[in-house]
C-alpha positions in Angstrom: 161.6 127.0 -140.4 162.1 128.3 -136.4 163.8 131.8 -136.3 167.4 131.8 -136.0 167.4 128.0 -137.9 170.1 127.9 -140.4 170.5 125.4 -143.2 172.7 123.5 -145.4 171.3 122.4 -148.6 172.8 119.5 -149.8 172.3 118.6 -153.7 173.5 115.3 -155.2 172.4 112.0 -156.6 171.8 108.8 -155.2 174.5 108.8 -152.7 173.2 111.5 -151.2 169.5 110.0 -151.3 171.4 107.2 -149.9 171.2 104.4 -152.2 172.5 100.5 -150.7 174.6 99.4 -153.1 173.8 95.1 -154.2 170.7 94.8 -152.1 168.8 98.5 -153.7 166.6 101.0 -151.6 167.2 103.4 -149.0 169.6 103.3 -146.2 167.3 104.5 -142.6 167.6 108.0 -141.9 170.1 108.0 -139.2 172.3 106.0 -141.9 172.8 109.0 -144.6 175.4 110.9 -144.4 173.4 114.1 -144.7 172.2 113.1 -140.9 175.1 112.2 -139.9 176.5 115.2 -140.5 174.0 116.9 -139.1 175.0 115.2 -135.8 178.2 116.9 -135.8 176.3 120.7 -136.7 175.8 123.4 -134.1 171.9 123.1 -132.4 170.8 126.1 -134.7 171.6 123.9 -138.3 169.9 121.8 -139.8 170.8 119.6 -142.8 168.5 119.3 -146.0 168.5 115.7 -147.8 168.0 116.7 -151.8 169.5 113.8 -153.2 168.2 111.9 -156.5 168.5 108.9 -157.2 169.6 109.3 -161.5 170.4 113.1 -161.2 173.2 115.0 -163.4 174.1 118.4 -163.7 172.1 118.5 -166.4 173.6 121.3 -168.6 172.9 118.7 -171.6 169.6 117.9 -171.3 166.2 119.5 -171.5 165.7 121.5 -168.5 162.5 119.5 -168.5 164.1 116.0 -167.8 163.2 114.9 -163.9 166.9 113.8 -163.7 168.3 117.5 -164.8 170.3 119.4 -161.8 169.8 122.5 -163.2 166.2 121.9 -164.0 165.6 121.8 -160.4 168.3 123.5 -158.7 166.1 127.1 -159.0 163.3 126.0 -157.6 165.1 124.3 -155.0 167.4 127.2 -153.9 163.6 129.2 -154.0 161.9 126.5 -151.8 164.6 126.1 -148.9 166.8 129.5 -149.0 169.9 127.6 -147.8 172.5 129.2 -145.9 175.1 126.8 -147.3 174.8 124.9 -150.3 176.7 121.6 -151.0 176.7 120.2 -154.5 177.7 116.5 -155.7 177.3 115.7 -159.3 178.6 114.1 -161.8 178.7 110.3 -162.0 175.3 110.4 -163.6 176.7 112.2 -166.3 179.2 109.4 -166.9 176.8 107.2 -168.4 177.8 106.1 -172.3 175.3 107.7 -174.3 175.6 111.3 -172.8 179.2 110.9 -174.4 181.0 113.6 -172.2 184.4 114.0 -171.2 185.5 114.9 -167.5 185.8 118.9 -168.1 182.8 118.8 -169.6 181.0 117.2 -166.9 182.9 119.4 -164.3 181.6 122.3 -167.0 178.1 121.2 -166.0 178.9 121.0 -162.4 180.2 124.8 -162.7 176.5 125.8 -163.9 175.3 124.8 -160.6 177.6 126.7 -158.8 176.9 129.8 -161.0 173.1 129.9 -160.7 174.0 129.6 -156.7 176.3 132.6 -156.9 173.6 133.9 -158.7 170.3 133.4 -156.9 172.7 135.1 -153.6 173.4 137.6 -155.2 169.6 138.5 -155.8 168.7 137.1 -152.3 170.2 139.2 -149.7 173.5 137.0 -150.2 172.2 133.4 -149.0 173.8 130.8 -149.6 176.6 132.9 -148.2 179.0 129.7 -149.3 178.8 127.2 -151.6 180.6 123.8 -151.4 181.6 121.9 -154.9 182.4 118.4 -154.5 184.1 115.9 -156.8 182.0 112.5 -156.6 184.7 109.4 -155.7 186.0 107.4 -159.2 184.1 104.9 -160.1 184.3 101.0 -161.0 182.9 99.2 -164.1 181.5 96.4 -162.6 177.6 95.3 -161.3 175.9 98.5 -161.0 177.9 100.1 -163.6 179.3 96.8 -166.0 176.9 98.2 -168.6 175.7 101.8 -169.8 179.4 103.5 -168.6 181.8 102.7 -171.1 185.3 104.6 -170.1 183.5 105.7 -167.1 185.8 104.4 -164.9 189.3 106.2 -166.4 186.8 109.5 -166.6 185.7 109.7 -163.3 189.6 109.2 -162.3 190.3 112.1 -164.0 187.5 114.4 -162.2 189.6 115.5 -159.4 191.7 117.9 -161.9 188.3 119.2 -163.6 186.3 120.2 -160.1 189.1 121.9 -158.4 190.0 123.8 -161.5 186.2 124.9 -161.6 185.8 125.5 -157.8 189.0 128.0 -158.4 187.6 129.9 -161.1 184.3 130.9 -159.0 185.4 131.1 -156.0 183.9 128.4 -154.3 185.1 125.9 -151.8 186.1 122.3 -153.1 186.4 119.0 -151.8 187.6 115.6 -153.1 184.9 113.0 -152.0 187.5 110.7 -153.2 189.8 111.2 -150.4 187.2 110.6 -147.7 185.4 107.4 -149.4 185.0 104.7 -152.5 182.9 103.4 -154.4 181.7 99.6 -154.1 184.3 97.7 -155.9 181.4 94.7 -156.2 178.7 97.3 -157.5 180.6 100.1 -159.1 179.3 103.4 -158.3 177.2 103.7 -154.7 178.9 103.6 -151.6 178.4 100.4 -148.5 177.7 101.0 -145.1 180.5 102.4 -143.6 181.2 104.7 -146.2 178.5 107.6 -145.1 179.9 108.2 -142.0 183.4 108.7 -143.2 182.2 111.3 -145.6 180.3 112.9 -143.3 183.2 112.8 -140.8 185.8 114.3 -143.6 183.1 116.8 -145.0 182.5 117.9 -141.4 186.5 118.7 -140.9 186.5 120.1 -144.2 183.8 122.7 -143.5 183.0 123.1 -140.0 184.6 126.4 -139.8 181.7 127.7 -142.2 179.2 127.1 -138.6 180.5 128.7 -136.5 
């Protein structure tokens, strides 16, 4: 990283890896909305892609399991030393056998933001801010017909859950839910012209934090 480079981590599944709903793969680079809203960022910021493609939070599962947020979240906050950190998790943990409710997956997304607060606080105070998002609700349909039984009315309900976390540390919170939807063919990933308004809304949301 050049001196004087700030970054923006930004930690999520595969809607931030960028996922095409119906067809599969990977959206190009300058498709994602982690580029795109790197577009809008001063000339000194950069934006860093960790999404994963299958990734929870990860608070229930073996810290071991590839798809566990907090397995990796250490590691990554070690790697990068993000000035701002923006996390969206959560649909992942929707999936039927997990069997957890909305708090509990907003529970999970609160770890996240907790071992943030706490790797700052033991590295000269970066991130200096941390961004929790609420994923959009989902659909039970294509993508996710099968494998997310009462996903759909869960996922309506994180909106309460997330904000009510991001109050209680601290953090900043945002509805993804206002800003875009998911596929109402596939279920849970998000079409073309989605990206961009989320980077777009994200970028209102949080541009004060660059300059």
């Amino acid at each position: 990283m050049k001196s004087g480079l700030n970054s923006v981590l930004c930690f999520g599944d595969s809607n931030t890896w960028g996922y095409i709903p119906l067809v599969g793969g990977r959206y190009p680079v300058e498709q994602r909305w982690t580029s795109l809203l790197e577009q809008m960022l001063p000339d000194n910021w950069r934006v860093i892609n960790e999404g994963l493609p299958g990734r929870t939070t990860g608070f229930h599962e073996s810290i071991h399991n590839p798809h566990s947020g907090l397995g990796y979240f250490l590691p990554c906050l070690e790697k990068h030393q993000p000035d701002v950190v923006v996390i969206m998790l959560g649909t992942n943990d929707l999936q039927s056998h997990l069997e957890l409710s909305a708090q509990d997956i907003s529970l999970g997304a609160a770890q996240l933001v907790k071992q943030a607060q706490h790797f700052a606080n033991h590295h000269n105070g970066k991130p200096t801010d941390i961004v929790l998002i609420c994923p959009p609700p989902i659909y039970q349909v294509g993508f996710a017909a099968t494998g997310f039984d009462g996903a759909e009315e869960k996922s309506k309900q994180f909106a309460e859950h997330f904000e009510q976390r991001a109050q209680e540390l601290g953090c900043y919170y945002i509805n993804a839910g206002e800003f875009v939807t998911s596929s109402p063919d596939e279920g849970v990933h998000w079409h073309q012209d989605q990206p961009a308004k989320f980077a777009q809304g994200l970028f209102e949301q949080i541009k004060h934090l660059f300059i």
